[in-house]
C-alpha positions in Angstrom: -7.9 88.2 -15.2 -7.9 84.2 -14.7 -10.7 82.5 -16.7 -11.2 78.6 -15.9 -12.5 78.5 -19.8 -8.4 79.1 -20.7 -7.1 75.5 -21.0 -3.1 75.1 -20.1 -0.7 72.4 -21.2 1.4 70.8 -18.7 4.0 72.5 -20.0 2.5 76.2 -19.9 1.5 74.9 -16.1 5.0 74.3 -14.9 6.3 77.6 -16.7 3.4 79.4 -15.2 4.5 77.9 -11.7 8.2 78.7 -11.8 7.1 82.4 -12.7 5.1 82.4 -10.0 7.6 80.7 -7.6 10.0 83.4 -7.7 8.5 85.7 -6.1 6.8 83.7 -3.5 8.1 82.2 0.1 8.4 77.9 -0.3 5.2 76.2 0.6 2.9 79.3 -0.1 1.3 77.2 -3.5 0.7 73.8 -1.8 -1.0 75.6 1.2 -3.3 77.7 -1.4 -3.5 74.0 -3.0 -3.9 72.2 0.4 -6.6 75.3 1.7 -8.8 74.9 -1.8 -8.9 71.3 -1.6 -10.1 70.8 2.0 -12.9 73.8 1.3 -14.2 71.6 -1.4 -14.0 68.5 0.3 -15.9 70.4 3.3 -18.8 71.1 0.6 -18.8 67.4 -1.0 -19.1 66.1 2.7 -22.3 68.3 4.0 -24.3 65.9 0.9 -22.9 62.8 2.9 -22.8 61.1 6.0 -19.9 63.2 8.3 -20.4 60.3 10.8 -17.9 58.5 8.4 -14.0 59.3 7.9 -12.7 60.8 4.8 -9.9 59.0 3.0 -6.5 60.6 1.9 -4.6 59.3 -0.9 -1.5 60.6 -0.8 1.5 59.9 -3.4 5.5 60.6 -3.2 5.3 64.1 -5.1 3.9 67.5 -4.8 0.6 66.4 -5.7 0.5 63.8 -2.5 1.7 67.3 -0.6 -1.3 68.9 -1.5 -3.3 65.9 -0.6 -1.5 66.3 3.2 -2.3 69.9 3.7 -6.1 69.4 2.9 -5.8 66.5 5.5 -4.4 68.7 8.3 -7.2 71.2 7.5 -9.5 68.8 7.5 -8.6 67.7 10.9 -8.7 71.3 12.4 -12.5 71.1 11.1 -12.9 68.3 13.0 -13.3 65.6 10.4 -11.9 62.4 11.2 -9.4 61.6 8.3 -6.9 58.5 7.4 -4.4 59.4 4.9 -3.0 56.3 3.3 0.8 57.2 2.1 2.5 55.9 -0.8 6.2 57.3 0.3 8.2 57.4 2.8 8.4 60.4 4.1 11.8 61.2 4.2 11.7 60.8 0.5 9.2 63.9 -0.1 9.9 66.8 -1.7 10.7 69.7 1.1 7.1 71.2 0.4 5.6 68.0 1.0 7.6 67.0 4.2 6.7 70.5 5.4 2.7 69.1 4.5 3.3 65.4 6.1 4.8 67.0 9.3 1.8 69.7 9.4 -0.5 66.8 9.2 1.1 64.6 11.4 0.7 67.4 14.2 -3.1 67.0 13.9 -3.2 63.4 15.4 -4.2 62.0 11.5 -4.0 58.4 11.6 -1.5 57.1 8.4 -1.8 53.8 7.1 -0.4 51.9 4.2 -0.7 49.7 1.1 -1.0 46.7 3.3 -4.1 48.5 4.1 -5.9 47.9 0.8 -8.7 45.5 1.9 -9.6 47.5 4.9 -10.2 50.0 2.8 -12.7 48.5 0.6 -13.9 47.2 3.8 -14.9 50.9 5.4 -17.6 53.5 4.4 -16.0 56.6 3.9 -17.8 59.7 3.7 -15.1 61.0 0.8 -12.3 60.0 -0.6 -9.2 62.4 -1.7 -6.9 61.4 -4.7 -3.6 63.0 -4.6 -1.5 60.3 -5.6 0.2 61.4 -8.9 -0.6 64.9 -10.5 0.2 65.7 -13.8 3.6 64.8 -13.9 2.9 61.0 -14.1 4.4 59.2 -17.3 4.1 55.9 -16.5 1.5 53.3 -16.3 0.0 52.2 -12.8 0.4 48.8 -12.1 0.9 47.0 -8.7 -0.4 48.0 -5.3 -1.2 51.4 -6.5 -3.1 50.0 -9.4 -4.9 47.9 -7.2 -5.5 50.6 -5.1 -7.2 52.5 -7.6 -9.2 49.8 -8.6 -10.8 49.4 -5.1 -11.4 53.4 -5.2 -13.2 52.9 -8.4 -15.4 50.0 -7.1 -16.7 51.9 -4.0 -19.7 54.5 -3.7 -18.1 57.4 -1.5 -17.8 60.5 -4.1 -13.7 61.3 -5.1 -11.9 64.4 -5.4 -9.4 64.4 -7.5 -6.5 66.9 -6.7 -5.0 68.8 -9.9 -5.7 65.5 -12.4 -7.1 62.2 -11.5 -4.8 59.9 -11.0 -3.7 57.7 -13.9 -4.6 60.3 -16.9 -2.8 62.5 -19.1 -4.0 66.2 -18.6 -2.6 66.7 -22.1 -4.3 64.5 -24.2 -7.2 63.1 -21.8 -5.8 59.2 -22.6 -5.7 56.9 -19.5 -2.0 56.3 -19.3 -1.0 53.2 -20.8 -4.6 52.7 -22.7 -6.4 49.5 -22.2 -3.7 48.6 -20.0 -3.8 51.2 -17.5 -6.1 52.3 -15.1 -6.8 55.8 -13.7 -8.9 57.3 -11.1 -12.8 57.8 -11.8 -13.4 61.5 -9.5 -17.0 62.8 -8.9 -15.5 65.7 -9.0 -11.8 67.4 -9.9 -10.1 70.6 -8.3 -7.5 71.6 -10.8 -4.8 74.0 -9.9 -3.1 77.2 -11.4 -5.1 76.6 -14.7 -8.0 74.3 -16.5 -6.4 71.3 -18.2 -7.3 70.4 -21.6 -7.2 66.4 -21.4 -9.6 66.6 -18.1 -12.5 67.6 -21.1 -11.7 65.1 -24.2 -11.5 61.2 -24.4 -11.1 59.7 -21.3 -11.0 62.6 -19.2 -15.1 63.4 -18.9 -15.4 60.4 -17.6 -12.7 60.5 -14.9 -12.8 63.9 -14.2 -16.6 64.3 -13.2 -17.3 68.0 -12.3 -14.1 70.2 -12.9 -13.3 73.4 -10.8 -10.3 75.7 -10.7 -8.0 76.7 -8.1 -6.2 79.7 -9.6 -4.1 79.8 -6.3 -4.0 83.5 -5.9 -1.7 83.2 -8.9 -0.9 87.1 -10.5 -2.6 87.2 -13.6 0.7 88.9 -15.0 2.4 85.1 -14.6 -0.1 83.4 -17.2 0.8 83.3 -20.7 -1.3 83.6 -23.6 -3.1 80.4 -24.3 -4.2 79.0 -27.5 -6.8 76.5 -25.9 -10.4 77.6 -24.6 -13.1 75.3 -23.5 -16.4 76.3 -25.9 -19.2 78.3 -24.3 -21.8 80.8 -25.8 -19.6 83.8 -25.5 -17.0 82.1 -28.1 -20.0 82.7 -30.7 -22.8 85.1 -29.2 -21.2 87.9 -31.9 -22.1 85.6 -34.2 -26.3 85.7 -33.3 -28.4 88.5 -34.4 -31.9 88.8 -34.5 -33.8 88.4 -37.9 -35.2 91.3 -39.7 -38.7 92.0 -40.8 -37.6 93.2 -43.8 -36.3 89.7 -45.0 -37.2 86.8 -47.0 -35.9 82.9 -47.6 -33.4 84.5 -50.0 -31.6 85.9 -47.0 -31.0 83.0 -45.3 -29.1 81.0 -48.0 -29.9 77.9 -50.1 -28.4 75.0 -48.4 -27.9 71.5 -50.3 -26.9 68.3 -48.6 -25.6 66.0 -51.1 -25.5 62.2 -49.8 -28.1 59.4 -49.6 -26.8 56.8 -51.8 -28.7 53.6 -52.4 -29.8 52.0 -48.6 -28.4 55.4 -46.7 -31.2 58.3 -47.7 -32.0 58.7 -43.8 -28.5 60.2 -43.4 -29.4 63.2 -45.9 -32.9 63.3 -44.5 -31.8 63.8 -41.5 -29.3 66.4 -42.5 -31.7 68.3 -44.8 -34.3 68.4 -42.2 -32.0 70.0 -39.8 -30.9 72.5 -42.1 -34.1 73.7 -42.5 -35.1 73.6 -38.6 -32.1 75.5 -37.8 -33.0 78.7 -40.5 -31.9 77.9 -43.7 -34.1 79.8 -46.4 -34.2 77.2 -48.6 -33.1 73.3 -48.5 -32.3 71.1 -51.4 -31.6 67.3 -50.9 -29.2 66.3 -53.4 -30.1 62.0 -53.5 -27.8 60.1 -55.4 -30.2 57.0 -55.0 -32.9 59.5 -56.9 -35.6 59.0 -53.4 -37.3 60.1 -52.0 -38.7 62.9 -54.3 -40.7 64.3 -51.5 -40.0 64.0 -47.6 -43.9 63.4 -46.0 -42.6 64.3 -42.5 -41.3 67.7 -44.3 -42.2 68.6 -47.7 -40.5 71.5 -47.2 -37.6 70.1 -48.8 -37.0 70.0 -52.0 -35.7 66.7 -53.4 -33.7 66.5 -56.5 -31.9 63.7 -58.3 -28.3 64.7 -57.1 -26.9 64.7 -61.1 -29.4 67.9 -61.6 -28.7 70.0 -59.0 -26.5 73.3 -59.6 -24.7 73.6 -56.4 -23.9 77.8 -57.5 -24.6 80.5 -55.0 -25.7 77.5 -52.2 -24.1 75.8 -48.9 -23.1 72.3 -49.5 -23.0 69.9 -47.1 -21.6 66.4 -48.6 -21.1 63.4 -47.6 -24.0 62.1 -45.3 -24.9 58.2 -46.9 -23.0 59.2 -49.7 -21.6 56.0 -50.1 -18.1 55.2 -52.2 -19.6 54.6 -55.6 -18.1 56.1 -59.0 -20.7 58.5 -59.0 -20.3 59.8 -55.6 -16.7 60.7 -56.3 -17.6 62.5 -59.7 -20.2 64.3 -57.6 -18.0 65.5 -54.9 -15.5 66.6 -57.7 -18.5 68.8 -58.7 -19.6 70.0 -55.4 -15.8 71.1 -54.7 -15.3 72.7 -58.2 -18.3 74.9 -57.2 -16.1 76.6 -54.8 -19.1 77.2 -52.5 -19.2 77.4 -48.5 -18.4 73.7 -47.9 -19.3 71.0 -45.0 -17.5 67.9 -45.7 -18.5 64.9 -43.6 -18.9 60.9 -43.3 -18.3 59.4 -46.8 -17.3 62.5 -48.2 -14.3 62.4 -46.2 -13.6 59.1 -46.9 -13.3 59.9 -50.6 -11.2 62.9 -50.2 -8.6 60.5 -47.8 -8.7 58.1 -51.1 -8.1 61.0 -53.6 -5.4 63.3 -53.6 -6.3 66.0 -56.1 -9.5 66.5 -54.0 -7.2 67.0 -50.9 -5.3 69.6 -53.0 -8.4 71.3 -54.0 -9.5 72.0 -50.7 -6.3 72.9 -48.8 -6.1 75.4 -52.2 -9.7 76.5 -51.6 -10.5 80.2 -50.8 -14.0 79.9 -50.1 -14.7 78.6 -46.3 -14.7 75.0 -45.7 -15.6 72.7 -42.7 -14.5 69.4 -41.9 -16.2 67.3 -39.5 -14.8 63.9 -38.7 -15.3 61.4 -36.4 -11.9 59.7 -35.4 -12.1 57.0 -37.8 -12.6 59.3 -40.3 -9.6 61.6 -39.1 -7.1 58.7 -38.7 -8.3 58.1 -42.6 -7.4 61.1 -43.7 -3.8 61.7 -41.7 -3.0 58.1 -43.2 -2.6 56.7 -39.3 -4.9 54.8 -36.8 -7.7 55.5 -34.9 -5.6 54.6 -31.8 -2.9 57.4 -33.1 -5.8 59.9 -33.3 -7.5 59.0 -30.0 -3.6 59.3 -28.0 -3.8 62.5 -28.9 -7.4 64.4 -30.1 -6.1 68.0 -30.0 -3.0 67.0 -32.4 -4.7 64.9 -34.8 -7.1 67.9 -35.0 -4.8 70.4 -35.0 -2.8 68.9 -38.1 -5.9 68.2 -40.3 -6.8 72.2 -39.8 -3.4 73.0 -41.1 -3.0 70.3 -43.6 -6.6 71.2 -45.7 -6.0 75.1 -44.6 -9.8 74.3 -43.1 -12.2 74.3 -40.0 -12.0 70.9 -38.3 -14.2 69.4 -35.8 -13.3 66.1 -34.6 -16.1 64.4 -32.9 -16.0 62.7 -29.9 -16.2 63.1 -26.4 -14.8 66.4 -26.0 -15.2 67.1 -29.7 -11.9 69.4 -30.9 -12.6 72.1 -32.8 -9.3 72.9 -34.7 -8.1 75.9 -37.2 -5.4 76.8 -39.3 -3.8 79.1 -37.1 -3.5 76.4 -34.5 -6.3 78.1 -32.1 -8.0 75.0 -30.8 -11.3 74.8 -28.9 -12.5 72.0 -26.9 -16.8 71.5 -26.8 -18.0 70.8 -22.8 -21.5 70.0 -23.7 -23.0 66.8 -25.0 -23.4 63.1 -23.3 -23.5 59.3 -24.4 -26.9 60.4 -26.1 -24.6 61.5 -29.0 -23.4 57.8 -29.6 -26.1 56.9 -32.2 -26.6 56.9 -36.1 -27.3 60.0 -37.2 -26.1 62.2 -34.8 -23.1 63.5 -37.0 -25.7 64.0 -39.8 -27.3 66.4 -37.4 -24.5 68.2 -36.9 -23.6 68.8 -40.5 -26.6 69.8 -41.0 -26.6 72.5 -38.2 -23.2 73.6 -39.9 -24.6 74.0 -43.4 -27.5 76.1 -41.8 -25.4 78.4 -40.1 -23.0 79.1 -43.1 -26.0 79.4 -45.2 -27.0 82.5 -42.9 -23.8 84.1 -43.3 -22.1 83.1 -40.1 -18.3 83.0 -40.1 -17.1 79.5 -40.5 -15.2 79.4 -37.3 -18.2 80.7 -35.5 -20.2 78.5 -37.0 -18.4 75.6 -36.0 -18.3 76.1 -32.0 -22.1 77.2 -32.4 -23.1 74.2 -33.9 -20.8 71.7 -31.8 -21.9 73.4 -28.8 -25.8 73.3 -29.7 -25.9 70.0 -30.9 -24.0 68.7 -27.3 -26.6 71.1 -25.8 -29.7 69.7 -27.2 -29.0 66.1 -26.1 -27.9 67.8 -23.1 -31.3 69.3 -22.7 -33.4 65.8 -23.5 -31.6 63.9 -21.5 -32.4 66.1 -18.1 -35.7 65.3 -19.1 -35.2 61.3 -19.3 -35.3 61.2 -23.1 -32.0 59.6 -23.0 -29.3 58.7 -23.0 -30.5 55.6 -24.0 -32.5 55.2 -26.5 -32.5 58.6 -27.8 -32.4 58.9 -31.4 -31.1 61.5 -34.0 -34.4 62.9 -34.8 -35.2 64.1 -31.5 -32.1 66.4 -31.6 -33.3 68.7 -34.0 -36.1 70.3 -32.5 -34.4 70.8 -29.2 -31.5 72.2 -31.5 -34.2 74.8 -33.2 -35.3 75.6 -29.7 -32.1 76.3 -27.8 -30.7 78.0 -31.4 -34.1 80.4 -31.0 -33.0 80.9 -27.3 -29.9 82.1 -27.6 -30.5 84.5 -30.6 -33.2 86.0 -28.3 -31.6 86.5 -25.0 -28.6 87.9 -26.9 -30.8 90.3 -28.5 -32.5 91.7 -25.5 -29.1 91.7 -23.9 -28.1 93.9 -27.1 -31.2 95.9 -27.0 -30.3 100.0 -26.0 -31.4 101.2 -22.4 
């Protein structure tokens, strides 16, 4: 069975295709393509004026075919429709000629590049991008660059056919970086299979709402994938309902070792959440020696970071650790505990600076969890941020492999990455996110589902997916996204954490 939370490379796509291809007459796939698109664009319509014309962007490939056979549907509906062409006809591929002539038989009106200002000059009712698909390699400059510029400036909701125009469905970059430019859809109809760059880096925010168009595709022609978009099904094994028969002990001893000199909010905010989210017991592990009591939660118990013993507990290092002699020493103990691990922030930083530390953990047989954002990453692989952000899944990928470890690189469309090269990619979360603190959050969610015996990898996609949820959940209520600070995450967190472990129980719960 087809399941839009599978996530394709380009490649896979086009093997997927020719399978499928063989066995089917020409021009079956762009009229499935061409019959998806034009029901969408039917239901984006009905929320808009249908007094005004839709617009039909349609390039020189495939892609621009499937654009043409939504247009000729569209017309048989009885919406008025201008399909602006790229190509010259004679120049499509036989699928799309078979399209352009289809449409031209419905009376559509075709226009040009020349056309550009009377474009930005008209109020369309919707607008259809099928100029380039995934194929594209190039960066858009010129007319069509200038096209798609005008698109973005207008208010008429876009659907964007397969990809929008302009971005990698691999990686999610806008071709050509700051120097390219790529179609911003309100919404995205991809075909044959979900694409993973249309949910990482650039592609949430050119993508808009994504749906898939299997295209009557037999399930038998999809090969296994080892991409998934995260949801609560990729962990809900994980959640179990507590016992009455338990105590704090059962629950795990968590310590968050950071808060150097100037940076004790970062552990605060870490400890806090680690005992918000069910940890039994919480230890803060200051290096500056303060607090020795948090007055907001004096549940926690603050200790000087040189006295604690980190045996038989979760660690989560690194948040306002700092870089100082006696941060690195302390790492070097937290490691040689060989205790779950969370390594984030400045812990990270001193492992990309120290090799034996790197060797410790990629030797380490006890669980351990990296969580990066891409500066952090592009440390640690010895390259640049730009490297990391051209391509999130890779750079994520190879940090699993290279510290045998959990990785989750942070972000929009944060990558969750292991060893065996599975890689999940988080939908939930918003702009919110983009404030101090919020990674010390998430570590702190981590170490307080490792300290209750969840499986690392488990725990990861949990955690990602709850933190993204929570500011998810607070911004539908106008606390955000701006303005919204750290703090306010980890109740919601508790709350939707609570949630799920109690709808998953009743669900378990014998007729």
């Amino acid at each position: 069975m087809t399941d839009s939370h599978q996530l394709y490379s380009v490649e896979s796509i086009r093997e997927i295709e020719q399978t499928a291809l063989r066995t089917l007459p020409a021009f079956t796939l762009m009229q499935r393509a061409g019959k998806a698109a034009a029901m969408l664009a039917l239901e984006m319509q009905r929320e808009n004026d249908k007094t005004k014309p839709i617009l039909v962007l349609s390039g020189p490939g495939n892609n621009g075919g499937d654009a043409l056979e939504a247009a000729a549907l569209l017309a048989e509906s009885g919406c008025e429709v201008i399909c602006l062409l790229t190509a010259d006809p004679a120049t499509l591929p036989p699928d799309a000629q078979q399209a352009y002539a289809h449409a031209a038989n419905k009376g559509i009106a075709f226009i040009n590049l020349q056309h550009i200002d009377s474009i930005a000059q008209t109020e369309w009712s919707l607008i259809i991008d099928g100029l380039f698909g995934i194929g594209l390699a190039r960066t858009i400059t010129g007319d069509i660059g200038q096209l798609i510029a005008t698109v973005n400036a207008m208010h008429a909701p876009v659907l964007a056919l397969d990809v929008p125009s302009g971005l990698n469905a691999d990686t999610g970059v806008v071709i050509g970086g700051v120097s390219g430019i790529a179609v911003r859809a309100t919404s995205t109809l991809t075909f044959i299979g979900n694409k993973p760059g249309l949910h990482t880096c650039d592609g949430r925010d050119h993508a808009g709402k994504v749906s898939v168009a299997f295209l009557d595709i037999s399930p038998e022609s999809f090969i296994p994938s080892a991409m998934v978009l995260n949801g609560i099904d990729t962990f809900s094994h994980a959640l179990h309902a507590r016992q009455h028969n338990s105590h704090k002990g059962s629950y795990g001893d968590v310590a968050v070792l950071g808060g150097a000199h100037g940076m004790t909010g970062a552990v605060i905010l870490s400890a806090r959440t680690a005992a918000k989210c069910g940890a039994g017991r919480v230890f803060v592990a200051s290096i500056a020696g303060n607090p020795t009591w948090d007055t907001l939660q004096p549940e926690l118990m603050c200790r000087m970071a040189s006295e604690i013993d980190f045996a038989s507990k979760t660690i989560v290092a690194g948040p306002g650790m700092g870089n100082s002699r006696e941060s690195h020493d302390l790492l070097a103990k937290a490691l040689a505990a060989k205790e779950l691990l969370v390594l984030d922030a400045d812990a990270l930083n001193l492992v990309a600076e120290e090799p034996a530390f790197r060797q410790k953990i990629s030797a380490c047989r006890t669980s351990v969890l990296l969580t990066p954002h891409p500066l952090e990453a592009a440390r640690l692989l010895g390259i640049t941020t730009a490297e990391v952000q051209a391509d999130r899944i890779a750079a994520a990928r190879k940090l699993a492999i290279m510290f045998n470890a959990i990785v989750i690189l942070k972000g929009s469309g944060s990558i969750i990455a292991a060893p065996d090269g599975n890689i999940v990619i988080n939908p939930t979360g918003n702009p919110a996110l983009a404030t101090a603190g919020s990674g010390d959050v998430l570590s702190g969610v981590c170490g307080a589902l490792l300290a209750q015996r969840w499986p690392v990898w488990e725990a990861a996609l949990a955690a990602v997916w709850l933190h993204g949820a929570a500011a998810d959940e607070l911004v539908t209520r106008g606390i955000g996204p701006v303005g919204l600070v750290a703090s306010e995450l980890i109740p919601e967190t508790r709350t939707l954490l609570n949630r799920l472990i109690n709808d998953h129980a009743f669900k378990s719960r014998p007729i």
